[in-house]
Residue frames as a rotation matrix with the C-alpha (Angstrom) as fourth column:
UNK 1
-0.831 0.371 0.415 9.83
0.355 0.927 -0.120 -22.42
-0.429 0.048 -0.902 15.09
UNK 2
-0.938 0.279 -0.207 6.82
-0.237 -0.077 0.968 -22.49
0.254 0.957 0.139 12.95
UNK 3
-0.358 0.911 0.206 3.01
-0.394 0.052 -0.918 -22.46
-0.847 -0.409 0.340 13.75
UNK 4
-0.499 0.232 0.835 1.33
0.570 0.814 0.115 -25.03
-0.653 0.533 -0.539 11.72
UNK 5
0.488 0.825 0.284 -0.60
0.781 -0.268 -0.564 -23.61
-0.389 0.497 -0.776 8.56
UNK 6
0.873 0.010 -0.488 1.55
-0.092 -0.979 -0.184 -20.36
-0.480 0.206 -0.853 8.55
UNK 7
0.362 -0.238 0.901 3.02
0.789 0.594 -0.160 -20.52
-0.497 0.769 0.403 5.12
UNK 8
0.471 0.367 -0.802 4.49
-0.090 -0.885 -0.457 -17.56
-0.878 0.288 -0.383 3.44
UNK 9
0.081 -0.266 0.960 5.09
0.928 0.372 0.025 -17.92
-0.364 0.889 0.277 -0.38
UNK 10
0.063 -0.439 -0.896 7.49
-0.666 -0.688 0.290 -14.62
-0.744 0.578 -0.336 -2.22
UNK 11
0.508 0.206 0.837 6.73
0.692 0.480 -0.538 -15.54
-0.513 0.853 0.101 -5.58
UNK 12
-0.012 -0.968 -0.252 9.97
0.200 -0.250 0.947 -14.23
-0.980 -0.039 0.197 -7.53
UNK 13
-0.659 -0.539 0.524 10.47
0.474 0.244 0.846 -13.12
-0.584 0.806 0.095 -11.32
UNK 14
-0.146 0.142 -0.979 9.13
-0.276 -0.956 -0.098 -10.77
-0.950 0.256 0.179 -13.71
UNK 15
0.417 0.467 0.780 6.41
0.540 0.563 -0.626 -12.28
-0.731 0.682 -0.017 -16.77
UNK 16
0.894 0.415 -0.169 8.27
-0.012 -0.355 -0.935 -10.29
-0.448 0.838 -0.312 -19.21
UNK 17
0.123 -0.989 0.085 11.75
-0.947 -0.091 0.308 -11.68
-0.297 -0.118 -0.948 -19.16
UNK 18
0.001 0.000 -1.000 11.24
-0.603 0.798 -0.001 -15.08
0.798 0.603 0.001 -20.71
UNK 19
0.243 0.387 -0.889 11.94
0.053 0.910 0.410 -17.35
0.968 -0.147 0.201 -18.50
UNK 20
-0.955 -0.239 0.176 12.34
-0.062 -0.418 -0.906 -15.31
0.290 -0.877 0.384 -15.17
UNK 21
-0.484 0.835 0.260 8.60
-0.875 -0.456 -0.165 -15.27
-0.019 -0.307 0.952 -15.10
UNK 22
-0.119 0.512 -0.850 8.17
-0.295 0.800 0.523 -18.87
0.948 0.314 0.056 -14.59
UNK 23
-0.918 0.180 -0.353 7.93
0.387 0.212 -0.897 -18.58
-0.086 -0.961 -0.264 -10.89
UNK 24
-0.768 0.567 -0.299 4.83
-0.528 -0.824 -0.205 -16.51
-0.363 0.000 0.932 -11.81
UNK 25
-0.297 0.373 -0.879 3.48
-0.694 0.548 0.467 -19.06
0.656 0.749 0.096 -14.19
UNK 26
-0.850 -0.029 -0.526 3.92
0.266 0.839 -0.476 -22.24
0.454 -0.544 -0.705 -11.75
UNK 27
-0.804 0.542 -0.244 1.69
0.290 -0.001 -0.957 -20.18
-0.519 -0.840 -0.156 -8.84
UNK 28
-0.204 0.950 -0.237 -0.99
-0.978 -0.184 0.103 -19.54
0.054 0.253 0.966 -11.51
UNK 29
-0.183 0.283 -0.941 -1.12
-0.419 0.844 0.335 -23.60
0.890 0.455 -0.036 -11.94
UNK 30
-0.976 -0.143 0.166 -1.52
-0.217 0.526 -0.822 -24.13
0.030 -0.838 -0.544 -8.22
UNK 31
-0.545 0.747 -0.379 -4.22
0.540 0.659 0.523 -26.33
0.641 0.081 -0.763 -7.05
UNK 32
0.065 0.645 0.761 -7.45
-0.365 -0.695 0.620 -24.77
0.929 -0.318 0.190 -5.02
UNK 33
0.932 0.208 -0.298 -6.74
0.210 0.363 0.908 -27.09
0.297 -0.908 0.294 -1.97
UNK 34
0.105 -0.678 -0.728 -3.22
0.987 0.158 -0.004 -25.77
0.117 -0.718 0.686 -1.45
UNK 35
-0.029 0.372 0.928 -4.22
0.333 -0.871 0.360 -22.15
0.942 0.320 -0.099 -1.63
UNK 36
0.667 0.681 0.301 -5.53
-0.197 -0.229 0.953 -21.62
0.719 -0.695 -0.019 1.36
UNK 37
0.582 -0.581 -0.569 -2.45
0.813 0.417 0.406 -23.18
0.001 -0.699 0.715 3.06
UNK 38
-0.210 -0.965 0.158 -0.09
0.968 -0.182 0.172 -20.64
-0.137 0.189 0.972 2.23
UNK 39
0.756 0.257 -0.603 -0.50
0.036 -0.935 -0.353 -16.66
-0.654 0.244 -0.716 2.30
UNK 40
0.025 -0.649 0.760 0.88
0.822 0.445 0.354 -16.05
-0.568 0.616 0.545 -1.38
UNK 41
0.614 -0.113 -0.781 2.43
-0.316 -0.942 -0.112 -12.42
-0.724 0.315 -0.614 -2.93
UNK 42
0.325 -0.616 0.717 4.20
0.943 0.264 -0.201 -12.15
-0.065 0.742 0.667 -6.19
UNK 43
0.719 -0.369 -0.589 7.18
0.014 -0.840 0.543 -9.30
-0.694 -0.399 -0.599 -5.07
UNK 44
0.946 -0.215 -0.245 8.55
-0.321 -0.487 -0.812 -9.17
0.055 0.847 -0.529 -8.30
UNK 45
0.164 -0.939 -0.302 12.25
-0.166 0.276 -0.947 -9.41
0.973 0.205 -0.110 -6.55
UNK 46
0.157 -0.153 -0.976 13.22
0.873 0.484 0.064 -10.81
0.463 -0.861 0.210 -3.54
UNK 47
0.056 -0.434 0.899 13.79
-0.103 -0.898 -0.427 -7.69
0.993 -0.069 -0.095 -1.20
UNK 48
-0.978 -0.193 -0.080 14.49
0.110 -0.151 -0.982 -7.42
0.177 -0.970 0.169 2.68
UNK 49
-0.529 0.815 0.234 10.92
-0.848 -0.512 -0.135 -5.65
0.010 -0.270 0.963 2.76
UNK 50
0.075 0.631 -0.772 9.23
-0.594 0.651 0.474 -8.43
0.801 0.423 0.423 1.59
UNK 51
-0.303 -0.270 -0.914 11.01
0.326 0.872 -0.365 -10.87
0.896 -0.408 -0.176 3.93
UNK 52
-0.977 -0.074 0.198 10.34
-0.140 -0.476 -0.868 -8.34
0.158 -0.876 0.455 6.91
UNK 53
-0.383 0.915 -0.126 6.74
-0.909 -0.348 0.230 -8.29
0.167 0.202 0.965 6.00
UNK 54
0.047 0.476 -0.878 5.87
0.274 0.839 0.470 -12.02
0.961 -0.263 -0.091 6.89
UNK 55
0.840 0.328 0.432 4.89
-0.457 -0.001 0.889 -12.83
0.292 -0.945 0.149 10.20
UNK 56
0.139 -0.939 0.314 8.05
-0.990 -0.140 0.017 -13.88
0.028 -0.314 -0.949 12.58
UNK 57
-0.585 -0.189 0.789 6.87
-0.374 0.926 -0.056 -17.48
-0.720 -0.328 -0.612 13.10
UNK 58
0.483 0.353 -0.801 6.36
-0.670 -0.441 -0.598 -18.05
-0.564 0.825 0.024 9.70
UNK 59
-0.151 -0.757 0.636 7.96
0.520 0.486 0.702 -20.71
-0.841 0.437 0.320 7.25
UNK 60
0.492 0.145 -0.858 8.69
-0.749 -0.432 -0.502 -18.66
-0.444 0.890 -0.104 3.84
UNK 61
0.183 -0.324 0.928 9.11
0.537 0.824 0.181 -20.66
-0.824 0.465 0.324 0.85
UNK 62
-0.087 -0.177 -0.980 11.02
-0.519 -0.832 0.196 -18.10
-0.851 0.525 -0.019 -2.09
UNK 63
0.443 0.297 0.846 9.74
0.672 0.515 -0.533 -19.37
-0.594 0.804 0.029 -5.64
UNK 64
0.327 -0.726 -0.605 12.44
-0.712 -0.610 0.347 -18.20
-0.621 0.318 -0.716 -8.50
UNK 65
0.890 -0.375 -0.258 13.51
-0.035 0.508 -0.861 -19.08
0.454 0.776 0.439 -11.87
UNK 66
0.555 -0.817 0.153 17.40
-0.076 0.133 0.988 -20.01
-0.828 -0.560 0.012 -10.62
UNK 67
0.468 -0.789 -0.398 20.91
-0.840 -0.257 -0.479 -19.79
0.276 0.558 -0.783 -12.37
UNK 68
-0.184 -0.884 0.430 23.80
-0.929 0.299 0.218 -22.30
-0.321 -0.359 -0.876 -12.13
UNK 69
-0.261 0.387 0.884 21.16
-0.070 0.906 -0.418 -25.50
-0.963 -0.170 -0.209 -13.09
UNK 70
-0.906 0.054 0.421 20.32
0.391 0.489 0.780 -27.01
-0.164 0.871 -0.464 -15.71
UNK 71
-0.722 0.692 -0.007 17.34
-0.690 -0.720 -0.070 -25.25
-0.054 -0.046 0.998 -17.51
UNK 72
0.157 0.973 -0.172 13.89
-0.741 0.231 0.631 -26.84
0.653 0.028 0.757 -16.50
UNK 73
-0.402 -0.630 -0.665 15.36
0.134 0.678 -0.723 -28.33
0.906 -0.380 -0.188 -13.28
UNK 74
0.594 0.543 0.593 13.44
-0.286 -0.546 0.787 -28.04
0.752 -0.638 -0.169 -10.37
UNK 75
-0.331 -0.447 -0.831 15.72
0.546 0.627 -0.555 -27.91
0.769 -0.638 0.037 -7.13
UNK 76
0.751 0.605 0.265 15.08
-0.198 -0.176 0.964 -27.12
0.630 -0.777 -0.012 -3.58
UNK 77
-0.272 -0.952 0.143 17.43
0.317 -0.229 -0.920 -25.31
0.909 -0.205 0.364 -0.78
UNK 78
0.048 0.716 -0.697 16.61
0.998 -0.003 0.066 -24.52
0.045 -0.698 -0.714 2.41
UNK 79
0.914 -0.113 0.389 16.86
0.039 -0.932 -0.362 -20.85
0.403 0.346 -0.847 2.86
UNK 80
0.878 -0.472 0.078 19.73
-0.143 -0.103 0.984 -21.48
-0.457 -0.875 -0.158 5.01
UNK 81
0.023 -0.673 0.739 21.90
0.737 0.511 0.442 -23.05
-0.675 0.535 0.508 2.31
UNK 82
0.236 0.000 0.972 20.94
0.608 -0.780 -0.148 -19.76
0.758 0.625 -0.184 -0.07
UNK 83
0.997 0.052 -0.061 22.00
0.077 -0.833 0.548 -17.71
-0.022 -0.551 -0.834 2.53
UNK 84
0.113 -0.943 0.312 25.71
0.035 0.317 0.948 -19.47
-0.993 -0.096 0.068 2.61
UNK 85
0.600 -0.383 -0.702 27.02
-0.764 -0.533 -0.362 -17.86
-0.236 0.754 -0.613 -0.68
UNK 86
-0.411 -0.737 -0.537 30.06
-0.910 0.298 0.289 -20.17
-0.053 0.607 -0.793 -0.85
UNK 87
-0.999 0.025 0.047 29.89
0.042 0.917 0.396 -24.03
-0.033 0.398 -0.917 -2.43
UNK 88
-0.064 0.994 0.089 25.95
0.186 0.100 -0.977 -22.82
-0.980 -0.046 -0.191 -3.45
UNK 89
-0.905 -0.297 0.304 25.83
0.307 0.039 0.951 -22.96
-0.294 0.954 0.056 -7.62
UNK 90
-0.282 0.836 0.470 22.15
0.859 0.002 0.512 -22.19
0.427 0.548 -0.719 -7.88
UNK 91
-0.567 0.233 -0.790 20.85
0.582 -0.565 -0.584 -19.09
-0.583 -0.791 0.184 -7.21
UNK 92
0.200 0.907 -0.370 17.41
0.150 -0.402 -0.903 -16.73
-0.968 0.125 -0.217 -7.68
UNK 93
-0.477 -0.252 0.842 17.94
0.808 -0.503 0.307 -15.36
0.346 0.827 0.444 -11.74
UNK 94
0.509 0.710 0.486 15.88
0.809 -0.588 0.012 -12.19
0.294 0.387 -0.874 -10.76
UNK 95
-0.190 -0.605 0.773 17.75
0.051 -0.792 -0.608 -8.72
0.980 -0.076 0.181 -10.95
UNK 96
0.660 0.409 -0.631 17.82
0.715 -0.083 0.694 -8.08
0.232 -0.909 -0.347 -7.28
UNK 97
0.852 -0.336 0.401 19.70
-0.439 -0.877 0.197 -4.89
0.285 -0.344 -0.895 -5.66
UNK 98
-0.013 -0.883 0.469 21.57
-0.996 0.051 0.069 -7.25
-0.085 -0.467 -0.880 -3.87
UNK 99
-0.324 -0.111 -0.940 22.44
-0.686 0.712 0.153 -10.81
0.652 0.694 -0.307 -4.40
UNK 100
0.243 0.912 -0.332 20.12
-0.263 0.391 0.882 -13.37
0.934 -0.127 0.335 -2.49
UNK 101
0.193 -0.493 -0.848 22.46
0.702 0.673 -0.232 -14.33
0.686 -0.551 0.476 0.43
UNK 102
-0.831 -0.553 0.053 22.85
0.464 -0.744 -0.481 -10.93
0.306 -0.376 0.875 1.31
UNK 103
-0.376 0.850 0.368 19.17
-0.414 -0.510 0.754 -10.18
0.829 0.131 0.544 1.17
UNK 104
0.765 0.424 -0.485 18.19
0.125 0.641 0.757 -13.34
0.632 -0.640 0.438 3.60
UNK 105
-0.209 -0.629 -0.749 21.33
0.914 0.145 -0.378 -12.56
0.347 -0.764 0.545 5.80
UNK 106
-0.877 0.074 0.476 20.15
-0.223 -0.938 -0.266 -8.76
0.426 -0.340 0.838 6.21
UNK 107
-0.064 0.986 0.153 16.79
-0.691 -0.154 0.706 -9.58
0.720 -0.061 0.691 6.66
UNK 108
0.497 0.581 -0.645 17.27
0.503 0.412 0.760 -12.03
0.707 -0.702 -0.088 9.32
UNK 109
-0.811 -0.535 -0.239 20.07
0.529 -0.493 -0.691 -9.85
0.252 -0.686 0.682 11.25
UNK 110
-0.704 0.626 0.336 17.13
-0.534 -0.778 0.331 -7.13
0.469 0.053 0.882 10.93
UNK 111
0.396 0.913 -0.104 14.16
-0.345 0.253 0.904 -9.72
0.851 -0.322 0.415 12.21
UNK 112
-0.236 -0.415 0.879 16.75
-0.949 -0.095 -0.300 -11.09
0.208 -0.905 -0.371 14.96
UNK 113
0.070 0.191 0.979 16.05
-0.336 0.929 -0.157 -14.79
-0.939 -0.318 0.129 14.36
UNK 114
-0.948 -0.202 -0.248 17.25
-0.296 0.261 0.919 -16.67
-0.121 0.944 -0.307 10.80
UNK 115
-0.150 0.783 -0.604 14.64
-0.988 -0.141 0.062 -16.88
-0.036 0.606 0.794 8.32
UNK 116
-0.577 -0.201 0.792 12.86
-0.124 0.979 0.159 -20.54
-0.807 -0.006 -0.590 8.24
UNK 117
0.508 0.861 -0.026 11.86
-0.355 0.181 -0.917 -22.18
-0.785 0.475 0.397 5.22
UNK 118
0.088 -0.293 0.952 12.91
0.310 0.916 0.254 -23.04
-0.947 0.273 0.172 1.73
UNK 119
-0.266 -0.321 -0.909 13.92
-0.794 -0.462 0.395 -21.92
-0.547 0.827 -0.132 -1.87
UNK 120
0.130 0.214 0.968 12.07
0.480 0.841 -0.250 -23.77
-0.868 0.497 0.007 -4.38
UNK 121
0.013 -0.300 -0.954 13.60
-0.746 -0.638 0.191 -23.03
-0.666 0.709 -0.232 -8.34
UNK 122
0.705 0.305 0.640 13.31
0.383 0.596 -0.706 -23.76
-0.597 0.743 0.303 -11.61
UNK 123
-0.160 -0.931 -0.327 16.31
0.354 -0.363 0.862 -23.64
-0.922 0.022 0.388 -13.66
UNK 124
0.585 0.729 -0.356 16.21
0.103 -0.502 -0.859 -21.27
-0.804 0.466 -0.369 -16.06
UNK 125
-0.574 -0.813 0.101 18.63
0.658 -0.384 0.648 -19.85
-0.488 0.438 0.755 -19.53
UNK 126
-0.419 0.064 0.906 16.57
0.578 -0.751 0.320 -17.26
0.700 0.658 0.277 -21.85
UNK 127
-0.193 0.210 -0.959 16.27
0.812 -0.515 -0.276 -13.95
-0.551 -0.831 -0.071 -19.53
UNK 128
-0.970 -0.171 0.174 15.52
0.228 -0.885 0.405 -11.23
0.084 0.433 0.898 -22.60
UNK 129
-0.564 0.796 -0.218 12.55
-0.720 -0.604 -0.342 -9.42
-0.403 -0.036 0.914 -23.35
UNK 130
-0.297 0.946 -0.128 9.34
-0.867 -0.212 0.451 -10.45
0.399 0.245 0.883 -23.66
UNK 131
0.068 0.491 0.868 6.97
-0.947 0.305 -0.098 -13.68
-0.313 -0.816 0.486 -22.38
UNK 132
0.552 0.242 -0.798 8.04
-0.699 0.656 -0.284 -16.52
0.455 0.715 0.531 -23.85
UNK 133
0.700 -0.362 0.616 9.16
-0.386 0.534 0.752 -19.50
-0.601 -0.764 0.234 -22.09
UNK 134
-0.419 -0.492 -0.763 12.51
-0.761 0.649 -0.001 -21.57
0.496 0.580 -0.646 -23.66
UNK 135
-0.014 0.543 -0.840 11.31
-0.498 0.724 0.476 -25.04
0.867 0.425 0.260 -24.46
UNK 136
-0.305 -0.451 -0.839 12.99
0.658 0.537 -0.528 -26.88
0.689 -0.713 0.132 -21.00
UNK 137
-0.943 0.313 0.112 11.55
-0.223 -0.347 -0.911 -24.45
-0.246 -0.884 0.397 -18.84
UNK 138
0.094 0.970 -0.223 7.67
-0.972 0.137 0.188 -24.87
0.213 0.199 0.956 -20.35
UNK 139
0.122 0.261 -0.958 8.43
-0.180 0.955 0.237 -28.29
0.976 0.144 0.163 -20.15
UNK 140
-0.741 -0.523 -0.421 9.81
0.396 0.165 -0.903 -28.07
0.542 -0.836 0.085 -16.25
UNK 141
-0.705 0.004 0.710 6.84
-0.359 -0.864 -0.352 -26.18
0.612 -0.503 0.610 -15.15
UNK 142
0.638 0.688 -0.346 4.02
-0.238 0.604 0.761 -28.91
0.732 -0.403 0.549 -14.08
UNK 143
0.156 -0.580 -0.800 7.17
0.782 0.567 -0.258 -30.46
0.603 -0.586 0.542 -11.97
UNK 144
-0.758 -0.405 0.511 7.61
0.202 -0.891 -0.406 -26.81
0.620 -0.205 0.757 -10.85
UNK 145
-0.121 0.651 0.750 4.25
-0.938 -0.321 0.128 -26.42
0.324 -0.688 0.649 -9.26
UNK 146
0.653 0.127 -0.746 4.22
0.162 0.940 0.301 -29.82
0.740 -0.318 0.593 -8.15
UNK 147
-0.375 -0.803 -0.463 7.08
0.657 0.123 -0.744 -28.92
0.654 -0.584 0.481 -6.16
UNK 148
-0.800 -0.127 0.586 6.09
-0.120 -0.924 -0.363 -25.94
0.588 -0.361 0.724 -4.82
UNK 149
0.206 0.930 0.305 2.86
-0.676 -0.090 0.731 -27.26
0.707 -0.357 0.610 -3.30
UNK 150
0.472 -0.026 -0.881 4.38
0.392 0.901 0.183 -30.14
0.790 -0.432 0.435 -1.92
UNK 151
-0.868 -0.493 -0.061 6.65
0.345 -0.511 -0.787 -27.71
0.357 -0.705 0.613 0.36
UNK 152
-0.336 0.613 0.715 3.37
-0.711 -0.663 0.235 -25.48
0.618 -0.429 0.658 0.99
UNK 153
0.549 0.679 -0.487 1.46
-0.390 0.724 0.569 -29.01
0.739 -0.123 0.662 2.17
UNK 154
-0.036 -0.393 -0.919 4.83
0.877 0.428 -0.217 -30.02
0.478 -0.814 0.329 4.35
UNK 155
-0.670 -0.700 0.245 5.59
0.323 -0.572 -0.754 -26.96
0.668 -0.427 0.610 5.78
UNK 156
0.012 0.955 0.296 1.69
-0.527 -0.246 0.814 -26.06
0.850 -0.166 0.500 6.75
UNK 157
0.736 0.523 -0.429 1.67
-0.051 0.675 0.736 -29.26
0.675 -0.520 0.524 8.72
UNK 158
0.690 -0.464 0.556 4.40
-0.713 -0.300 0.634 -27.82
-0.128 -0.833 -0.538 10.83
């Protein structure tokens, strides 16, 4: 269970990969009143460490450009549903060691209590070099931080 206010945001993706680095973008566009709700890091990829590193009674909310969706889709999983690999079509786009289900199933075996909270993505399609956004993700990204605050704003309030 979850202690009002305590919010942790893993802010996912990597500004020089086109359109992997729109989780990066979105949390520059957050508002100053939901700041403060939410202790917010931008770990680059999702890792175990990270996830270990919140506090135990914590909601995390993982913010990631996402695969399987339509690009400039914003969708929203709990973490529980990205943990369950099969009948799940969307998942993180950032290079990770291991593949996101495995990361949130180690990391709670390792914390001894499943991870609460939520996956919030933006669907993504040009991953090459450099910082440009394709057209459907720039356009997806106001709905993108819109989304992402609204989770910080429920989850806060327990």
């Amino acid at each position: 269970m979850t202690r009002a206010g305590l919010v942790s945001v893993l802010i996912c993706g990597e500004r020089l990969r086109g359109d992997d680095g729109a989780a990066v973008l979105a949390a520059a566009l957050l508002t100053d009143d939901v700041t403060p709700l939410a202790s917010i890091t931008e770990v680059g990829q999702l890792s175990v460490e990270a996830l270990l590193a919140t506090p135990a009674d914590a909601a995390v909310i993982v913010v990631d450009a996402a695969l399987g969706i339509a690009p400039g889709q914003v969708v929203e999983l709990p973490l529980s549903a990205l943990a369950c690999e099969a009948g799940n079509d969307a998942a993180p786009a950032s290079t990770h060691a291991m593949p996101a289900h495995q990361v949130l199933t180690l990391a709670a075996e390792l914390r001894g209590t499943p991870l609460c909270g939520t996956f919030v993505g933006l669907g993504g399609m040009a991953f090459g070099f450099g910082e440009e956004l394709s057209p459907a993700v720039a356009a997806g990204l106001p709905e993108f931080a819109a989304a992402i605050e609204s989770e910080i704003r429920r989850l806060a309030a327990g």
